[in-house]
C-alpha positions as CSV (number, residue, x, y, z in Angstrom):
1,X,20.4,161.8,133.6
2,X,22.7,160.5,136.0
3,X,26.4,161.7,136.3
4,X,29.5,160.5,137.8
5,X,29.5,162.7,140.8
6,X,25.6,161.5,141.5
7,X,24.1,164.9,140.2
8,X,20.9,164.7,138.3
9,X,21.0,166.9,135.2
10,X,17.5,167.1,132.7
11,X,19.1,168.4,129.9
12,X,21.6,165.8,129.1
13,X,24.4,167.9,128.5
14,X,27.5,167.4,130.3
15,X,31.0,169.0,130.8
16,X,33.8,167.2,129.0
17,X,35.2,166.2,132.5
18,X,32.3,164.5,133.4
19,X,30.6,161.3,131.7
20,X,27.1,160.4,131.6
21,X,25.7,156.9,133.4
22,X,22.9,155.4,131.5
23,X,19.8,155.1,133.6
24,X,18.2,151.7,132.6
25,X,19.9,148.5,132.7
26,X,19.8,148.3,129.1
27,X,21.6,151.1,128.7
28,X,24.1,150.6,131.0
29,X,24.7,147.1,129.2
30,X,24.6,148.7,125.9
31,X,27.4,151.2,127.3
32,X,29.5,148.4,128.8
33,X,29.4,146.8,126.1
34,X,30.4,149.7,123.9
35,X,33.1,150.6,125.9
36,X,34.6,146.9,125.8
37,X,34.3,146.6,121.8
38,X,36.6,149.4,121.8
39,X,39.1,148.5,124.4
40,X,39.1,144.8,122.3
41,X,39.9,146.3,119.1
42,X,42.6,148.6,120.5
43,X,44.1,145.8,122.2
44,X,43.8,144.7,118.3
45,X,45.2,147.2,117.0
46,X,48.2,146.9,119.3
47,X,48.9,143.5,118.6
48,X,49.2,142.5,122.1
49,X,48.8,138.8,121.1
50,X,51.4,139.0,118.6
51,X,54.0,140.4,121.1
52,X,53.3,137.8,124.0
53,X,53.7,135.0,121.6
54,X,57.0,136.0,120.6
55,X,58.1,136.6,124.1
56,X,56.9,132.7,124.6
57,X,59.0,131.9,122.1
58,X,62.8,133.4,123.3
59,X,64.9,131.6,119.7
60,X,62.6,133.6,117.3
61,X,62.9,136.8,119.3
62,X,66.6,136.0,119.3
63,X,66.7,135.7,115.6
64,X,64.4,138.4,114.7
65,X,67.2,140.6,116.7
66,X,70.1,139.5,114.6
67,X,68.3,139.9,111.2
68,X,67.2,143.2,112.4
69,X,70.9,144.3,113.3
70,X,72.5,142.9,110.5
71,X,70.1,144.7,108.5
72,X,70.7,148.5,110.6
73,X,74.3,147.3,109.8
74,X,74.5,147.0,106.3
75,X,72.4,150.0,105.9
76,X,74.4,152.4,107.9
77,X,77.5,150.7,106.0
78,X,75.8,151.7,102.6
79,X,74.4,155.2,103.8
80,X,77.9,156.4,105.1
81,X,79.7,154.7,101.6
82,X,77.0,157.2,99.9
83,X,77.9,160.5,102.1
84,X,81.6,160.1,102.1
85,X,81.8,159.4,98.3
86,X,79.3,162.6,98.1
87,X,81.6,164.5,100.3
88,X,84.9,163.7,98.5
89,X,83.2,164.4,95.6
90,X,82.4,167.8,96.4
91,X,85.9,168.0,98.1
92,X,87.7,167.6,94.3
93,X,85.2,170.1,93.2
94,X,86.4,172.5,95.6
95,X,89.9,171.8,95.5
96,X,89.5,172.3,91.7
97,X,89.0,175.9,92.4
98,X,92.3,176.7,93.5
99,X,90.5,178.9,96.5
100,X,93.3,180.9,98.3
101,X,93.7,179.0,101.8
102,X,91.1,176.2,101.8
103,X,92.2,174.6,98.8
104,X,95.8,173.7,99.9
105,X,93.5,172.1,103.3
106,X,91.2,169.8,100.6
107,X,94.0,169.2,98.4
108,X,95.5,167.6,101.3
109,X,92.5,165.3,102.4
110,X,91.9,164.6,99.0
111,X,95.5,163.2,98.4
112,X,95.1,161.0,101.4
113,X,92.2,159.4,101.0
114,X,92.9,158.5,97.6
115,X,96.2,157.0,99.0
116,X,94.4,155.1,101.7
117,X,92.1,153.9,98.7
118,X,95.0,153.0,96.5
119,X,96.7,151.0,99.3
120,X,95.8,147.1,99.4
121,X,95.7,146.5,102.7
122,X,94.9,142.6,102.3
């Protein structure tokens, strides 16, 4: 067999940092060809094509954008509603145990928020 480095080697066996040439044509063809079936389907599997349409096509992108923002929005809107409702919760828990210094501290909070919550500000 042929290597890389133009070394002749019988056995076939090669170190990982080297590759084996074919030495017929066919081979070689077979090879090439083998090698561009799989650069084609990761190309594929990257969705090249996909990506340099949407580039072509700047008012989609754009839109695609402000979906996708509106969407982070909301959800970060929800997902902090859900941790400080948890929080306060766990706040009035605490503050129900009348623990010696820190429950004068989370009474506290607790009375303010719930008088920020039971102002109408509109």
């Amino acid at each position: 067999m042929i290597h890389r480095n133009g070394k002749v080697s019988g056995t076939g066996v090669v170190n990982s940092e080297e590759e084996t040439i074919p030495g017929t044509p066919e081979e070689q063809i077979s090879a090439l060809y083998r090698l561009t079936l799989t650069w084609t389907r990761q190309l594929e599997r990257s969705r090249i094509a996909e990506y340099t349409e949407l580039l072509n096509r700047p008012w989609r992108l754009i839109w695609l954008n402000i979906l996708s923002g509106v969407a982070k929005g909301v959800g970060i809107a929800v997902g902090f509603t859900f941790f400080a409702a948890t929080i306060i919760y766990v706040l009035q828990l605490l503050g129900a145990l009348n623990l010696p210094i820190i429950g004068d501290y989370i009474a506290d909070i607790v009375r303010i928020v719930q008088r920020q919550l039971d102002l109408n500000t509109y």
